[in-house]
C-alpha positions in Angstrom: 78.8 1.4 19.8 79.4 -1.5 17.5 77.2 -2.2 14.6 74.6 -4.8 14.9 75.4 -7.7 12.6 72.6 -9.3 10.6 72.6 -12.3 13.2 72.1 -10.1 16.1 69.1 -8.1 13.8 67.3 -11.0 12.8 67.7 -12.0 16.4 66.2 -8.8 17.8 63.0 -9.1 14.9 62.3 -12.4 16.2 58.7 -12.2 18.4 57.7 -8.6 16.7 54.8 -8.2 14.8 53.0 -5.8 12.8 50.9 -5.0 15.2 53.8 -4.2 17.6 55.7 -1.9 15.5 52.6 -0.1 14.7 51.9 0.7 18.3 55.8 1.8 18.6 55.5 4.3 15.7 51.6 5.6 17.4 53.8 5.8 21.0 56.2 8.0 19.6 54.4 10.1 17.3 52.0 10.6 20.4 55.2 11.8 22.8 56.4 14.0 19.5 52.9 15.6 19.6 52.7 16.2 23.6 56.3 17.7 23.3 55.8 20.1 20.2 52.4 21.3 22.3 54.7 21.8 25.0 56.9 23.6 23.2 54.3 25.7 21.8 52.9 26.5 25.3 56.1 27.5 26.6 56.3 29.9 24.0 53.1 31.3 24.3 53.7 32.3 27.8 57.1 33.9 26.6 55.2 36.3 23.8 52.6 37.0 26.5 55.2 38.0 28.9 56.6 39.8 26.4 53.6 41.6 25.2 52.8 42.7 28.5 56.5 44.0 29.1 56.0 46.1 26.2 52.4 47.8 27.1 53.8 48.5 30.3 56.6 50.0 29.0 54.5 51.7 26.4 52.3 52.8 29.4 54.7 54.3 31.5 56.7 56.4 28.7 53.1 57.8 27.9 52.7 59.1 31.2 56.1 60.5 31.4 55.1 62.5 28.1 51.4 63.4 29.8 53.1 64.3 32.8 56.1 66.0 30.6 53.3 67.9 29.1 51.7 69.2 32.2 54.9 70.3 33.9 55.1 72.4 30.8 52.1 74.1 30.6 52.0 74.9 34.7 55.4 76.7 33.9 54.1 78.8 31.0 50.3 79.0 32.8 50.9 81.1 36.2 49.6 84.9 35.8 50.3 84.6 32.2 47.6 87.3 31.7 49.4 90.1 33.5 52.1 89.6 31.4 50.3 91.0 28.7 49.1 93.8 29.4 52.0 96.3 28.6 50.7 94.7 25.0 47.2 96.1 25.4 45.1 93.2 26.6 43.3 93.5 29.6 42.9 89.8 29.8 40.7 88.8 32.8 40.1 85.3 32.3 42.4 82.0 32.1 41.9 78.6 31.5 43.8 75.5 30.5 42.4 72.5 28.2 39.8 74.3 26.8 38.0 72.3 24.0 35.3 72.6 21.4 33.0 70.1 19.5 30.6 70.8 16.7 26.9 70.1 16.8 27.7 66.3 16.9 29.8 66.6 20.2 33.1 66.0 17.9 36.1 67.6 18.8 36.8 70.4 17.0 40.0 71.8 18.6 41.7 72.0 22.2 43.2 74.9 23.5 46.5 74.5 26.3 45.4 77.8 27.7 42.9 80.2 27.1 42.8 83.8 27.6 39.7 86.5 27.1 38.6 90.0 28.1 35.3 91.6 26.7 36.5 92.2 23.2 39.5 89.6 22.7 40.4 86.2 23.1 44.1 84.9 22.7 44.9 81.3 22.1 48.2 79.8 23.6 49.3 76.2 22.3 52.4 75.3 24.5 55.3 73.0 23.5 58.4 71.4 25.0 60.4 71.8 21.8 58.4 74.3 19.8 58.9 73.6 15.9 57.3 74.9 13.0 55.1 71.9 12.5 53.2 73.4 16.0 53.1 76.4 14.9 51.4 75.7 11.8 48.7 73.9 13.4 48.1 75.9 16.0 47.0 78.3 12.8 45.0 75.8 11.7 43.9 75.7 15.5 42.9 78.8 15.6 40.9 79.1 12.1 38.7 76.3 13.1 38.0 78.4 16.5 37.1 81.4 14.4 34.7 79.6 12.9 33.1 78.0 15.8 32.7 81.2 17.0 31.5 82.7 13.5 28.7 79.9 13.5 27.6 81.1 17.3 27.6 84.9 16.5 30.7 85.4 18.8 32.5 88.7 18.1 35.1 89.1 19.7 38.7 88.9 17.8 41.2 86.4 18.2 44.8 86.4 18.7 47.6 83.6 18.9 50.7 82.9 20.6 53.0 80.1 21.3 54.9 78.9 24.1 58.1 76.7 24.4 60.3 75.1 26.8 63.2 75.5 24.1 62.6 77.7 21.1 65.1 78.0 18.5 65.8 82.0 16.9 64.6 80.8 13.4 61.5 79.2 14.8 61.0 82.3 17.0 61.5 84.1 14.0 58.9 82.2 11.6 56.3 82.4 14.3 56.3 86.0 15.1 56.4 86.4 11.4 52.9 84.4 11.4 51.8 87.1 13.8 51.9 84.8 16.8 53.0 86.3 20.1 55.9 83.7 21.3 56.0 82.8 24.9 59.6 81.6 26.7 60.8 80.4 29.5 62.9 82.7 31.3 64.4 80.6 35.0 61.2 79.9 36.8 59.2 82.6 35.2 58.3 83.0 31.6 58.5 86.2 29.1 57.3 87.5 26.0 59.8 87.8 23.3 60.8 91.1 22.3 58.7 91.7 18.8 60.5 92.9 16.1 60.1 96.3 14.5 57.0 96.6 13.0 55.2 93.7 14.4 51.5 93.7 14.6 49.8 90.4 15.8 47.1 88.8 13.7 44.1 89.0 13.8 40.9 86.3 13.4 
């Protein structure tokens, strides 16, 4: 496109007026306005699309862990109490997701299974990848049992054990060496590892 000329400016100017212009500049600072908020809405709908792509997502890997998690614990749970008893317990009593709370109905500690007789109780925490930070807590886990029970007269002794869908010889290792029973998976059944010589399970 050519360059207007001064001639064909001055010709264009002719017949405009203030009040003209001004209502030029308001038209399209009003069509810039109405397409920046369209802009803006478009967007918005994009981050809320994405947003909810992302809870859902969220959502559905947390019920692959939950559902992970309970897979685990029904392989490690079956008749896990007979197994025992070439160990000494007569354990009579088993139950998953057993939880206590304090006075002011906080939670205190949950237990993935629970096992008891008349004179002990044994406290399983079960893991797909057992590490050392599990272990540890379950420890911790089982202190702050002891002393709910302590506060409720409860006598009978406590013992631990863990449980893993994979367990790694120095973590089996550490945890027998906290005097912690260690639970694996052996096919479709489970087992209790072989103690080593000299073993003797704590006691709480």
């Amino acid at each position: 496109m050519n360059d207007m000329t001064a001639e064909q400016a001055a010709e264009s100017a002719k017949g405009l007026t203030f009040e003209k212009v001004w209502a030029v500049i308001i038209e399209t600072r009003k069509e810039m306005r109405e397409s920046y908020q369209e802009t803006q809405k478009v967007m918005q709908e994009s981050q809320k699309k994405t947003d909810k792509i992302i809870a859902d997502l969220s959502k559905n890997i947390g019920g692959l862990g939950n559902s992970l998690g309970q897979f685990t614990e029904s392989m490690f749970g079956p008749e896990l109490f007979r197994k025992f008893k070439e160990y000494g317990f007569t354990f009579g009593k088993q139950a998953p997701h057993v939880k206590y709370y304090d006075q002011n109905e906080k939670l205190i500690a949950e237990v993935d299974l629970f096992l008891e007789d008349g004179d002990y109780a044994m406290l399983v925490e079960i893991k797909t990848d057992l590490s050392v930070e599990d272990i540890n807590e379950h420890l911790e886990r089982i202190e702050k049992v002891r002393k709910y029970m302590d506060v409720r007269n409860e006598k009978r002794k406590l013992v631990g054990a863990v449980a893993g869908g994979t367990v790694p010889v120095n973590i089996l290792k550490y945890a027998q060496k906290k005097g912690l029973y260690v639970i694996l998976q052996n096919g479709d059944s489970t087992a209790i590892a072989d103690t080593p010589k000299g073993f003797i399970a704590r006691e709480w």
